[in-house]
N, C-alpha and C positions, 0 to 999 in steps of 0.2 A: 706311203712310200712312193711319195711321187716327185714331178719334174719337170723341165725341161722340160721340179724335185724338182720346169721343170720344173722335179720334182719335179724344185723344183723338182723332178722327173717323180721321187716316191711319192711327190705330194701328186702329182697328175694321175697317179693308181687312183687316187680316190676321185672318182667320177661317176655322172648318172646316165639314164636311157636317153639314147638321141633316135626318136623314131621313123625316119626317111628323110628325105631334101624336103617336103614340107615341114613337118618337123621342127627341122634347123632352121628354115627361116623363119619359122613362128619367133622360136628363142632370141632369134637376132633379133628381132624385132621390139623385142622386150626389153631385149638387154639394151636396146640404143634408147630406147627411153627411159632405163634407169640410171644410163651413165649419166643423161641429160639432167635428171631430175636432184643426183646426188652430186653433182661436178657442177659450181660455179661457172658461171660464163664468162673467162678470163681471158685477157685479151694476149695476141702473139707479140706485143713488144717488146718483151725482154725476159728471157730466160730466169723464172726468181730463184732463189736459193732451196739447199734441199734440207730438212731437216729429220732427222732422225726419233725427234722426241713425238713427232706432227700424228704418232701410230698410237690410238688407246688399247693397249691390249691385258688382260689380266694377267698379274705377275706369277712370275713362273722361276724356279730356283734353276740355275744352269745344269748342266749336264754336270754328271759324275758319273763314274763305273761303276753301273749296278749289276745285281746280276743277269747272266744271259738267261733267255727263255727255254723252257726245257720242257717241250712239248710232248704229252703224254702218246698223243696221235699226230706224227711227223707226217708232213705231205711228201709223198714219192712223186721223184720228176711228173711220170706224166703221170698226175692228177692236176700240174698246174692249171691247163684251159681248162678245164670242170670249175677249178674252185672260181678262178673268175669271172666264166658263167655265171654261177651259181650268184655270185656278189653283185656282178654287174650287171647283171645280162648278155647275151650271147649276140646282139645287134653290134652295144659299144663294144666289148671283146673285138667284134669282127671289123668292126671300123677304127678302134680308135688305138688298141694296144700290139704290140708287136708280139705274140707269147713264145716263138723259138727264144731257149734261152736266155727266159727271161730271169731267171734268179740272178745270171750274170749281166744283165743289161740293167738290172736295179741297183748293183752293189757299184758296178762302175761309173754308173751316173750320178749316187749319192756319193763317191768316193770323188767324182769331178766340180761338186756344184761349188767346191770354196777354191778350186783352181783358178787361173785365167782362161781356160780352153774345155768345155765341154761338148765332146763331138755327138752330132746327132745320129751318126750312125748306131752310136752305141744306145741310145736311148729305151726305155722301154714304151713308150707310147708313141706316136704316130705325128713329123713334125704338123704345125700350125699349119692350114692354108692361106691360099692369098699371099700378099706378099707385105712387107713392110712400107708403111706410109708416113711421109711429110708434108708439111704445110710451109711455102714459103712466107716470111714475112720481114721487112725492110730488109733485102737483102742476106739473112740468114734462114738455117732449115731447124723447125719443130720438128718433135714427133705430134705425128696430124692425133687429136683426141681420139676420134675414132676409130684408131690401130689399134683401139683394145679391145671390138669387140670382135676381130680374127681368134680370141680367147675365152668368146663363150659358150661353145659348144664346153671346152673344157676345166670352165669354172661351173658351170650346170651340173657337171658331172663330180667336181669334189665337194661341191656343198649338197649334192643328195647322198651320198655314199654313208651307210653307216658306220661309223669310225670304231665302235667295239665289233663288230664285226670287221673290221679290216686290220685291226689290232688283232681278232685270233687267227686272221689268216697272214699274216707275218709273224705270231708265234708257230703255227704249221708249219711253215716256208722258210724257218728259222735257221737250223741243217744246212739247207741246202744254200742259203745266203751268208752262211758262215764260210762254208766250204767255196762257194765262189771268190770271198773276200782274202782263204786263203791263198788262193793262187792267184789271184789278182797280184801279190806279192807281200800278201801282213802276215806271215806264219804262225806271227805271236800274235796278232792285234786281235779284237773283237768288235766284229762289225754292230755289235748293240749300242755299244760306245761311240763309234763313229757316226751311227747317224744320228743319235742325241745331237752329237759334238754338230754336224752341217745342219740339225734343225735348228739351233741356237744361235748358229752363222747367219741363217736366212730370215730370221728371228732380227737381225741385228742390223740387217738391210734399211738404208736411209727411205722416206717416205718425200717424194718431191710434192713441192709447195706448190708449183705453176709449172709451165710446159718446160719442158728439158728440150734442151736445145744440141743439133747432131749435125754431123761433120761428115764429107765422104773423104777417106784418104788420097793422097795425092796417086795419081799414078799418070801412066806415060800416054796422053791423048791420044796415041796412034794406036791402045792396045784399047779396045771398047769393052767392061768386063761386061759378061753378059747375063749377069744379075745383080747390078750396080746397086739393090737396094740389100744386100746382106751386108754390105760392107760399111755403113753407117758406121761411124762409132760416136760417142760423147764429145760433146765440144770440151766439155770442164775433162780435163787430164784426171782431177780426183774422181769424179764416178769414172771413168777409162778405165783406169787402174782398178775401178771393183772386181771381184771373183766374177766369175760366168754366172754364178746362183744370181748374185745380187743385182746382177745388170740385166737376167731375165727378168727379175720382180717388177724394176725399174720400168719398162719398156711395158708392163703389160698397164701401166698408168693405175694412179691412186688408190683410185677404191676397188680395182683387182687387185692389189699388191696388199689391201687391206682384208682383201675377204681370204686370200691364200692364208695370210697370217694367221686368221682366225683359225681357218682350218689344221692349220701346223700349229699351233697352241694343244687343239684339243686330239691332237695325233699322239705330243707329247706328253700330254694326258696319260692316255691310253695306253701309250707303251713303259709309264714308268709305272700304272696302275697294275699290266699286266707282270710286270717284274716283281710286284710288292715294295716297291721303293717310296719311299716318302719325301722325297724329294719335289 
């Protein structure tokens, strides 16, 4: 159930131990020589096209309305930080997740990811550090390759995360993410459905062939913004126009975009296993 789930924000819930600033730079350090070792050396000439089929992942039947979870032993609000101690550990809890009201900071953020606008205040995990990076070349701005790995403290952390176990702990958490989703304003709706419904959106996120290429919006030279690299957007108007979900996937570059899938494949596993759905 993570994010920004993101998953994106619910997909970022599934995450592992980051054990101090040596630690972290161990993982970076691995992680830049796995991008190296699994990303061709492509050259910045020209932006190539993005293809959506470019993703192997095992097929998986779309979402349907199954039924909601109905959990024998419901988690009461505050057992939240326990339980994701418990799953996490109490370091990444403390570094990586936001826990005040976090049932509502989950339901709003999977309720955001197929928007155009997902605010990170609302987030339940903790934004990315560092900042957004470009490579110039003839004239135009890449996303620089190794922008992605601002992303591995929190891909380390959803491909160690046990996914039946984080499957019964959003069956526990279930209540209270229903009850968020209703005030959120779905009275009728069910949020088990809905996040089928945005894993299958992000599921459906295009996979870029070579570097994507970015734009900073025009504005007025006399006004300096004073974090000019948030404002990036896609040169191609069609990724522009993606949902917030799919232009986070975009941005964390290929083979992040490929290992999140995997992991939201076997999420949706788990959650339709936990339902008894066959689906």
């Amino acid at each position: 159930m993570l994010t920004p789930l993101k998953v994106a924000a619910l997909a970022a819930l599934t995450a592992g131990v980051l054990a101090g600033a040596w630690y972290v730079r161990q993982q970076r350090d691995e992680a830049r020589a796995r991008l190296a070792s699994e990303l061709p050396s492509a050259g910045l000439a020209a932006s190539a096209p993005v293809s959506a089929a470019s993703v192997a992942l095992p097929p998986i039947a779309p979402a349907a309305s199954v039924p909601e979870p109905a959990p024998a032993d419901p988690l009461p609000p505050a057992g939240v930080g326990d339980a994701l101690i418990e799953l996490l550990g109490r370091k990444v809890v403390a570094s990586q997740l936001r826990v005040d009201d976090f049932a509502h900071r989950v339901v709003a953020t999977v309720d955001n990811m197929d928007r155009q606008q997902a605010s990170s205040r609302l987030w339940p995990v903790n934004p990315t550090p560092d900042r957004f990076t470009v490579r110039q070349q003839g004239g135009h701005s890449y996303i620089d390759p190794d922008n992605g790995l601002r992303y591995a403290p929190l891909l380390l952390l959803v491909e160690t995360v046990d996914m039946a176990q984080l499957a019964d702990l959003y069956r526990r958490m279930y209540p209270m993410l229903q009850a968020a989703y209703v005030e959120l304003g779905y009275p009728k709706g069910r949020f088990n459905d809905r996040l089928l419904a945005v894993v299958d959106h992000l599921l459906d996120a295009p996979v870029p062939d070579g570097p994507l290429e970015v734009k900073l919006p025009a504005f007025d030279p006399s006004v300096q913004p004073p974090r000019p690299w948030v404002l990036y957007q896609f040169a191609d108007p069609a990724l522009e126009s993606l949902s917030a979900g799919q232009k986070w996937l975009l941005r964390l570059g290929p083979v992040n975009e490929r290992r999140i899938k995997t992991r939201l494949v076997q999420l949706k596993r788990e959650l339709l296993a936990e339902s008894g759905s066959t689906h």
